[in-house]
VEXDREN-2710 file (C-alpha; in Angstrom, 1 decimal):
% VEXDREN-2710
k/r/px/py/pz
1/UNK/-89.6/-37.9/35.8
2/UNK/-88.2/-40.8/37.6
3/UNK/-91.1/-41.1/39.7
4/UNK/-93.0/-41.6/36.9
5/UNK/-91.0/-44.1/34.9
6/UNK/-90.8/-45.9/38.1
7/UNK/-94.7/-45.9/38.3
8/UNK/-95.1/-47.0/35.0
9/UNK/-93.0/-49.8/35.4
10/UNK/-94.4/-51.4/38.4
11/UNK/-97.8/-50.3/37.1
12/UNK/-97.1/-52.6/33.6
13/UNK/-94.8/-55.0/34.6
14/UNK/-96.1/-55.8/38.1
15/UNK/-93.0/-58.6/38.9
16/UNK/-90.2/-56.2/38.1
17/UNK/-89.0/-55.5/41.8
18/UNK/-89.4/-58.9/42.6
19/UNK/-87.6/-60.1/39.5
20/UNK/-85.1/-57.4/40.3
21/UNK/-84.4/-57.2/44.0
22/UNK/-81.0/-55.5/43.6
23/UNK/-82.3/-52.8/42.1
24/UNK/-82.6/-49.9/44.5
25/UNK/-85.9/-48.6/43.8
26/UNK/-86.7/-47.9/47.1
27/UNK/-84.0/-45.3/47.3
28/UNK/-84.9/-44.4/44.1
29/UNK/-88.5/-43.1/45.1
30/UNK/-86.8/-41.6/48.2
31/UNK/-84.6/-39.6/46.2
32/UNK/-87.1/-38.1/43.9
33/UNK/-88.9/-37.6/46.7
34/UNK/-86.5/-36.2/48.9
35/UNK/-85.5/-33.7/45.4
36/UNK/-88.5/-32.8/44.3
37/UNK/-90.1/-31.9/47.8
38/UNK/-86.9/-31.0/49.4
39/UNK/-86.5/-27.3/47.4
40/UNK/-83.7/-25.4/48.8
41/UNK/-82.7/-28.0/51.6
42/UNK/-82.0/-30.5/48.8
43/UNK/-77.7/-31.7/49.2
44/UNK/-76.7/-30.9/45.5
45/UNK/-73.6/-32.6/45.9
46/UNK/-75.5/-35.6/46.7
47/UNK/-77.5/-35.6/43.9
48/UNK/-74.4/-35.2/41.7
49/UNK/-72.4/-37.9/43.6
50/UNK/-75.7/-40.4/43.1
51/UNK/-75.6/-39.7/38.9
52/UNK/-71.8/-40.1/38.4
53/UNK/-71.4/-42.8/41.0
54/UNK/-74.6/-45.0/41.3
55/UNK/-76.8/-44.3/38.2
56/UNK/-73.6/-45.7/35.4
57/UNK/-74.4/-48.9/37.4
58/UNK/-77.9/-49.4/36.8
END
């Protein structure tokens, strides 16, 4: 799901990571990546440490 608001976004609003360069979005495909392709080798505690600790900031 993140992918695809990610998509969208650059998709429509083609400046957004240049207007935006602190956003991480990089990570951010690399995660969903990384969870969605990962299966069972996917850290959960990662995934939870990257909601409670990094998304609050975005």
């Amino acid at each position: 799901m993140l992918f695809h608001a990610l998509y969208k976004i650059e998709t429509h609003y083609r400046d957004f990571p240049a207007d935006h360069p602190k956003l991480p979005l990089t990570f951010a495909y690399q995660m969903q990546y990384a969870v969605v392709h990962g299966y069972f080798k996917t850290d959960r505690e990662i995934v939870w440490r990257t909601i409670h600790r990094d998304l609050p900031r975005l």
